[in-house]
C-alpha positions in Angstrom: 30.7 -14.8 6.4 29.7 -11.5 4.6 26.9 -9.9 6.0 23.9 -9.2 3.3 22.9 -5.2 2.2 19.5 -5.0 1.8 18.2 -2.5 -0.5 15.5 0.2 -0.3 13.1 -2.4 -2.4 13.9 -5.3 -0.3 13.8 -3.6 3.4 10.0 -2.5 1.8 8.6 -6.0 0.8 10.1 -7.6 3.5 8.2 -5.4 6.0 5.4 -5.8 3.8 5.3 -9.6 4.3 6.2 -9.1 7.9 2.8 -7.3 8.3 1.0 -9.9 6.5 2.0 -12.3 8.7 1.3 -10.5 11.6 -2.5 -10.0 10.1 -2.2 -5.6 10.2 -2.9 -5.7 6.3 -6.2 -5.5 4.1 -5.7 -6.6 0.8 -8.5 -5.8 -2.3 -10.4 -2.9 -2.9 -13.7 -4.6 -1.1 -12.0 -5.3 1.9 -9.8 -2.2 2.0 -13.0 0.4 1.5 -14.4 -1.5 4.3 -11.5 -1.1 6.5 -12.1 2.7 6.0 -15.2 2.6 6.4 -14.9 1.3 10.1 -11.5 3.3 11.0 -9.2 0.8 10.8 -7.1 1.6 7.7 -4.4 3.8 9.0 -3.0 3.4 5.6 -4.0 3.3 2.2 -1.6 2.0 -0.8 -1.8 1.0 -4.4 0.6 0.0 -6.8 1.9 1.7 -10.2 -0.3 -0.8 -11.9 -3.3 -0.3 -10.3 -6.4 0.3 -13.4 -8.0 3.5 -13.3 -11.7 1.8 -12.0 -9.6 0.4 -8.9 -8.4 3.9 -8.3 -11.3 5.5 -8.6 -13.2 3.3 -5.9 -10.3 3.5 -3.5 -10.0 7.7 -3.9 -13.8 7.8 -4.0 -14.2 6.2 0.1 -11.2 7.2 1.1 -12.5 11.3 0.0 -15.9 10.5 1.6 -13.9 9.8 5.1 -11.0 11.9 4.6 -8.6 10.0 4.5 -5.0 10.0 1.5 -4.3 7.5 -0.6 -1.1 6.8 -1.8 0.5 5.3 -5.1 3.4 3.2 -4.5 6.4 3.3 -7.2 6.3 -0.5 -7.1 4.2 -3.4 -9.2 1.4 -5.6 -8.3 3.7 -8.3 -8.4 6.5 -7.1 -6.6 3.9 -6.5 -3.6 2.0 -10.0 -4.5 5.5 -11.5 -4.1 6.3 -10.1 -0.6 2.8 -10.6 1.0 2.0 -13.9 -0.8 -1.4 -13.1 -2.2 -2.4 -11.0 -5.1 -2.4 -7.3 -4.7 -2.9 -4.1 -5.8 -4.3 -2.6 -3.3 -4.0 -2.5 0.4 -4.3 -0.7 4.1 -2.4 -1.1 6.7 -4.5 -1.7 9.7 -1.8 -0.5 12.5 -0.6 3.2 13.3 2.9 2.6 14.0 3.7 0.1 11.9 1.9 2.5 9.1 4.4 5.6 10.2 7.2 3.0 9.9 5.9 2.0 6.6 5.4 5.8 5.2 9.3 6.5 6.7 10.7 3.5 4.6 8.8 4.5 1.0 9.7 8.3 1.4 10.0 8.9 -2.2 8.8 5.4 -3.1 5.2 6.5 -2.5 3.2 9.8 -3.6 -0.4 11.0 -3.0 -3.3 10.0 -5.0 -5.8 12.6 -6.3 -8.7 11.4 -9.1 -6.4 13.2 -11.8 -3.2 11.4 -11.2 -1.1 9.6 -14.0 0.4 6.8 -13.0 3.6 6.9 -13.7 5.2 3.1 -13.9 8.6 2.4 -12.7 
């Protein structure tokens, strides 16, 4: 039986919906700004689609506690699909699994400042 290749997109939603299930995401911008707030976000995501008001909460907390934020070169829905819940933004809650997560997007995923175009894929 041939083995299946996974590519780049599929490896990332899969681990994605791994982490879901394994509760070490926050998904929404209420949710996630409270996750910074306490120090649990050890990573902060949102997709090519995400409206400028979303953004500019998200970049606003995440500034006020120094913290990045990253843009992800993939769509709400592509991310909805792998974690099974709508989303356009999200933290992940977990250090290693947030390295692990950063190492897998490389160029998939840039930082966020309050003048960046989003750029869709």
């Amino acid at each position: 039986m041939a083995k299946k290749v996974m590519n780049k997109k599929d490896e990332i939603m899969g681990f994605l919906g791994i982490l879901r299930r394994a509760g070490k995401i926050t998904v929404g911008t209420d949710p996630v700004c409270d996750s910074v707030a306490k120090g649990k976000a050890k990573l902060v995501l949102m997709t090519n689609t995400v409206s400028d008001n979303t953004k500019k909460v998200i970049l606003k907390t995440v500034k006020a506690y120094s913290m990045p934020a990253y843009i992800i070169n993939y769509s709400r829905d592509d991310v909805s699909y792998a974690i099974g819940k709508l989303a356009v933004v999200l933290s992940i809650n977990d250090e290693k699994a947030a390295l692990s997560l950063k190492s897998k997007l490389g160029d998939d995923m840039e930082e966020c400042t309050h003048d960046h175009k989003i750029q869709a894929k």
